[in-house]
C-alpha positions, 0 to 999 in steps of 0.5 A, spaced: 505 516 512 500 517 518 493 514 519 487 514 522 484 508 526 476 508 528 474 502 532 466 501 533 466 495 536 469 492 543 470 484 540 475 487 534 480 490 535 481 497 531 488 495 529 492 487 528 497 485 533 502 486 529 500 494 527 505 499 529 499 502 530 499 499 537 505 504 539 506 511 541 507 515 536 513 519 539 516 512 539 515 510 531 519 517 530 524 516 533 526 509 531 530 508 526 527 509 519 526 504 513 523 505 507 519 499 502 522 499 495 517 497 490 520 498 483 515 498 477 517 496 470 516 501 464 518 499 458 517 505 453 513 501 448 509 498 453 507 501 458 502 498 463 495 502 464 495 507 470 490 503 474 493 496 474 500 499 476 495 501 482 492 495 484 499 490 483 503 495 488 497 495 493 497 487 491 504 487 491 505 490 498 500 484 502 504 479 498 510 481 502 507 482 508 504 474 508 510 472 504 514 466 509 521 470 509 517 476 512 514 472 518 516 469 524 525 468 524 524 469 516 530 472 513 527 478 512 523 478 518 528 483 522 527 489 517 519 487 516 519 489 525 524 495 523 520 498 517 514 497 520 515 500 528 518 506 525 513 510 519 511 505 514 514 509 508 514 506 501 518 509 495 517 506 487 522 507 483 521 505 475 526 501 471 526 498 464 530 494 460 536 492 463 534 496 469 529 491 470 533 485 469 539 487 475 533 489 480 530 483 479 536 479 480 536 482 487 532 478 493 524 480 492 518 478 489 515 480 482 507 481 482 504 481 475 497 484 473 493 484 467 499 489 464 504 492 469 509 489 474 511 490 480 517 488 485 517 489 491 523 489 496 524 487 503 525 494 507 532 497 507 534 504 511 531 510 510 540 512 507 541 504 505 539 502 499 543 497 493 546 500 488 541 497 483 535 500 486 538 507 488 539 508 482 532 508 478 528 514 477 523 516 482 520 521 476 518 519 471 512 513 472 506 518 469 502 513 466 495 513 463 489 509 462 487 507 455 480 506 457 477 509 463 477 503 468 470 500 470 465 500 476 469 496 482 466 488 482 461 487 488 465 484 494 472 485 493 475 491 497 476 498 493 482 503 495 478 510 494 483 516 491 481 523 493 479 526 488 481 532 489 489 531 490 493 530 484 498 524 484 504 522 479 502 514 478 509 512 482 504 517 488 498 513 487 502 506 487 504 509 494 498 511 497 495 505 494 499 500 498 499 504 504 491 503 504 492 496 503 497 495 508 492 499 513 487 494 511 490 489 512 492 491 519 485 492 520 482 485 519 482 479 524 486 472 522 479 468 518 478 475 514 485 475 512 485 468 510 479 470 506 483 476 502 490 472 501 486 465 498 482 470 492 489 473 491 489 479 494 483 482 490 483 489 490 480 494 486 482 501 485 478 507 484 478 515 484 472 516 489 467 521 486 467 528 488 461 527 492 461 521 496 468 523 498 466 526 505 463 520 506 467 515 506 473 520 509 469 521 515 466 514 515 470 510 520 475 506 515 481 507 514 484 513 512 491 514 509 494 522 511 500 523 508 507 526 511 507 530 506 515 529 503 512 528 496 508 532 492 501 533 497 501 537 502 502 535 510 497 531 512 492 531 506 487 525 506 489 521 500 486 513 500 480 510 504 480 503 505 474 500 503 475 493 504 467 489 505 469 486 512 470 493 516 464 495 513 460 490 515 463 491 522 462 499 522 455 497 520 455 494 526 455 487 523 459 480 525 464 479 530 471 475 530 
């Protein structure tokens, strides 16, 4: 995955402290290489809708970001700092039944949505993942919506799909985290507060096809991914809409 940044103001800067960002890039290809797992659990009778498994990975992402192991001496601190000064790579894997049972025992945290769930784990090397988790499925996490979902809730943050890519759910759910994740990264301390009090609320949306070009070129984050899986090398796949970079890019408030 690869990013794009735009800082239109001189007070706030275009990334967080704790970006990777910040680094050259030659130096985040060369350091060793993490991956974040998240495992979605896919029961065969009850599926969880398309859009909700989209937005509790992208929650589930922030939830261990913020989680007080992944801070400061934290015990997952260490692989947090690792993952993130090399290329912020995210894999989803599903699991049900017993599957789900045994990664659940593994150290993590389960984010729940209306009907799906998620698990996030703390990054492990690129060639280094346990034995319950290396063996889940990567294929297989086409899901669906039941219902088409709902125009997003004025002010809460909406994670814009390209309407012209293609994306299996487990994808998506990976695009979706990365968008968050940037941002997260984008976002000064107060407006992270904000965020993190209303428990992480995002909404999901597949951008209409009309207004994409504006929201790639509009200044907010954008996700560009490394092409491993699926889309092509670079193909723009998620814009960050989060009210707070708007507002700023509008020229509005400062830190």
């Amino acid at each position: 995955m690869s990013t794009e940044h735009h800082n239109h103001t001189s007070d706030v800067p275009a990334v967080g402290s704790d970006s990777p960002f910040r680094q050259e890039r030659i130096a985040r290809d060369e350091a060793p290489q993490f991956v974040l797992p998240l495992v979605v659990r896919i029961e065969k009778a009850e599926p969880p809708a398309r859009t909700d498994a989209l937005e509790t990975a992208a929650r589930a992402v922030l939830v261990l970001l913020t989680d007080e192991r992944a801070r400061g001496e934290g015990e997952w601190a260490e692989a947090v700092r690792d993952w993130q000064d090399a290329r912020i790579r995210k894999v989803v894997r599903r699991a049900r039944g017993a599957e789900w049972r045994k990664a659940a025992t593994l150290p993590g945290v389960t984010v729940h949505g209306d009907t799906a769930e998620v698990r996030v784990f703390p990054p492990v090397p690129l060639d280094g993942w346990p034995k319950e988790l290396a063996k889940l499925q990567v294929s297989g996490t086409d899901l669906d919506d039941p219902q088409p979902p709902p125009p997003a809730a004025p002010g809460v943050p909406v994670l814009w799909l390209n309407p012209e890519l293609e994306m299996s759910a487990g994808k998506a759910m990976a695009q979706a985290g990365h968008a968050a994740q940037l941002a997260w990264w984008e976002l000064t301390g107060a407006e992270r507060t904000a965020w993190q009090d209303r428990g992480f609320r995002l909404s999901v949306r597949t951008a209409p096809r009309e207004r994409w070009a504006e929201l790639s070129g509009s200044g907010l984050p954008v996700v560009r991914d490394a092409g491993f899986t699926e889309i092509a090398p670079g193909s723009a796949t998620v814009v960050a809409d989060h009210p707070a970079l708007r507002t700023r890019l509008a020229g509005g408030v400062s830190r």
